[in-house]
N, C-alpha and C positions, 0 to 999 in steps of 0.2 A: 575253410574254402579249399578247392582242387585248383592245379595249379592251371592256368587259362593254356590253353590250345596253344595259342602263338605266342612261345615266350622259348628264351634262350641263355644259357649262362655262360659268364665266360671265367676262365680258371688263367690268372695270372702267372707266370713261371711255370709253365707246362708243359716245356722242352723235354722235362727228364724226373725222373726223383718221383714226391710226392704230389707236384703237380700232375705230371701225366697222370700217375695213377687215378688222381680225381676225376679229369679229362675224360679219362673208359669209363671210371663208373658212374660216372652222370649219364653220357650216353648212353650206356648202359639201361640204365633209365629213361630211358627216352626225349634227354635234353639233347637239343643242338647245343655242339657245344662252337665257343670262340677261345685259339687255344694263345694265349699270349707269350713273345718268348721274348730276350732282351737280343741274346745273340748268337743262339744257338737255331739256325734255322732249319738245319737237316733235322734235329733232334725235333723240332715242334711237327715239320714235311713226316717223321715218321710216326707218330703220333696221329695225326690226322693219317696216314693212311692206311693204321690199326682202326678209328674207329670207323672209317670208310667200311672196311674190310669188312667190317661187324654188323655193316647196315644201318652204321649212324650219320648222323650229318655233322661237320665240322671247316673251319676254315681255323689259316693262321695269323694272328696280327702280329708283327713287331714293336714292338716300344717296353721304354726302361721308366717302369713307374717312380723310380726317384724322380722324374724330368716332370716338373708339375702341369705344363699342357698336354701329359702323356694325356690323363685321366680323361679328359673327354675325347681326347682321339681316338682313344682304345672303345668306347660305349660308341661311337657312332661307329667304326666298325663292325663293331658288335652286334647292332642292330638289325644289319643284313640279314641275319638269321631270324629275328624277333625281337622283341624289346625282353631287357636284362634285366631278367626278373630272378636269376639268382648266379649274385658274384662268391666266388672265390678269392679272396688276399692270400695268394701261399709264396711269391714273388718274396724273396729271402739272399743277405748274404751277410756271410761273417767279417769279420777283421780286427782277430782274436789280439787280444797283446792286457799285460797286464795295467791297472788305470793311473802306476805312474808314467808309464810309457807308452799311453794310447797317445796318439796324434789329433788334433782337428778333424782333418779327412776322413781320421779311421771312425771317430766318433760319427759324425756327423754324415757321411755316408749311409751307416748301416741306419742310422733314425732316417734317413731320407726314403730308403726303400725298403725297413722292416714296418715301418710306424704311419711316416709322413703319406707316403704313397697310398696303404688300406685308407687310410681317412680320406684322403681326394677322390676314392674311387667309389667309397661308397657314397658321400655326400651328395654326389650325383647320382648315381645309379638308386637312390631312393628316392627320387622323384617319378621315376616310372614303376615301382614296385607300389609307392602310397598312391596312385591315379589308378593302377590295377587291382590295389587294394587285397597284393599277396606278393611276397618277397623272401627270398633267403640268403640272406647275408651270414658268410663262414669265412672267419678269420684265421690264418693259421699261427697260430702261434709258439710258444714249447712250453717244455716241460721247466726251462731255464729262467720264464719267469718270475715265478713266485718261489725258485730253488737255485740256490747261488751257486755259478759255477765260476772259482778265479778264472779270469783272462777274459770272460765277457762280460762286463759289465755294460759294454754299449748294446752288444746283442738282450741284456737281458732287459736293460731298463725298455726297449723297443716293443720286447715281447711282453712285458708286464702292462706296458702302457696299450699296447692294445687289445689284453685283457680287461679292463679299467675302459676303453673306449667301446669294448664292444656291448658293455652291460650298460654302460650309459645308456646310447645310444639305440638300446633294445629296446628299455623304456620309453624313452622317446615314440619310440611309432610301432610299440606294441598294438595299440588300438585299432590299426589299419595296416592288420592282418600279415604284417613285417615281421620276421623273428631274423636274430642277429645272435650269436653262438659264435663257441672260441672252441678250436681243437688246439690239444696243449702234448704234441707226442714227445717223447724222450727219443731213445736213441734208437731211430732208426737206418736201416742201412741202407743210406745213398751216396752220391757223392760229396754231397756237402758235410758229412760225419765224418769223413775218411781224414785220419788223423787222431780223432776223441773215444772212436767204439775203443780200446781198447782199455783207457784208463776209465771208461764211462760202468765198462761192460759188469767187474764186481758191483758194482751198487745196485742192478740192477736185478730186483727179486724173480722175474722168470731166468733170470743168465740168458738170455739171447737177449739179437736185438730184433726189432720189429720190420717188417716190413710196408713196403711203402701202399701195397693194397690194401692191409688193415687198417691205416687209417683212413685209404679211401673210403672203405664200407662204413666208417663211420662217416663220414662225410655225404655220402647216398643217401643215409639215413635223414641228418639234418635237411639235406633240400628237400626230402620229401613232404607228400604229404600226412605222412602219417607222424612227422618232426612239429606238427601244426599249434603244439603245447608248450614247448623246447624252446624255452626263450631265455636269454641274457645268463648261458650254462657255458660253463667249461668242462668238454670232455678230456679226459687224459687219454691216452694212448702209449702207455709207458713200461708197459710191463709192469708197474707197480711202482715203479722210482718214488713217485711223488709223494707216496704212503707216510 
């Protein structure tokens, strides 16, 4: 199926990093996009007025997907544009420490908004993708889950889990023309790496690190319609790390 006329995506943590990047090239494509930030709001205002710029259409919502009534605040915002027919999870944060020394907080924070938040957001926003009966669900996740890196154990298990949540859940409403995919990047250069590129960077078989548009164009790829086969996959985006 092509994806219906009046429909809209919205890319969670879109302020900066690999969000934005996804934000242009959705639009890009000719999604409206909804650009979600937690607290960064110049950085989302600049954003939307790149893709203004470009002759796309966007707005900004505020909200911290760990806060569980963010999820339907954020889709009825969202809706302004269209009904959300293809979400983004890329809304991420670390709180690196090794797991004798991880805290409560540290733990349990990062599952609130690497993990807990994709699942409230999609659970909903599939109810208007199965009545449209075309949906694209892109989970972002890393290269860290299914590849151990000491000192995240909370980040990884978050990321692994919702590798694990997004194949389930593919299945689930594969039938009704839904696809649900996991992008799994290594080390990319944003700000959220700064600190790791370094010790990450020998492992890494291109020796650079990526950047945050290549994963977008992977991610273009997925919402499209030509992704319309591309169900319940994890893409790498890694340089090769994962090899």
């Amino acid at each position: 199926m092509k994806r219906p006329d009046r429909a809209s995506a919205l890319v969670t943590g879109a302020s900066r990093g690999i969000g934005a990047a996804i934000a242009c090239a959705l639009a890009a494509e000719g999604w409206p996009i909804a650009i979600n930030y937690r607290s960064d709001r110049d950085g989302a205002e600049a954003v939307r007025e790149r893709i203004a710029g470009a002759g796309g259409e966007a707005v900004t919502i505020q909200g911290d997907v760990a806060d569980p009534a963010s999820a339907a605040v954020l889709l009825d915002a969202a809706n302004s544009l269209g009904p959300v027919l293809c979400l983004v999870n890329n809304a991420g944060i670390r709180a690196d420490n090794l797991a004798l020394s991880l805290e409560e907080p540290e733990w349990n924070g990062v599952i609130e908004t690497n993990l807990n938040g994709p699942f409230r957001l999609t659970r909903l926003a599939l109810k208007a993708m199965i009545r449209a009966r075309y949906g694209r669900v892109i989970n972002v996740a890393s290269v860290v889950g299914p590849r151990a890196n000491p000192g995240q154990s909370n980040y990884a298990a978050a990321k692994a889990g919702l590798i694990a949540m997004s194949n389930t859940i593919a299945v689930e409403v594969a039938r009704r023309g839904v696809t649900v995919n996991t992008l799994a990047p290594g080390l990319i250069a944003t700000q959220m790496t700064a600190g790791v590129e370094e010790h990450l960077l020998a492992s890494v078989p291109a020796r650079r690190a990526g950047t945050p548009e290549e994963v977008a164009a992977c991610a273009a790829f997925l919402a499209s319609d030509r992704a319309g086969y591309v169900n319940a996959s994890t893409l790498y985006v890694d340089g090769g790390l994962a090899a």
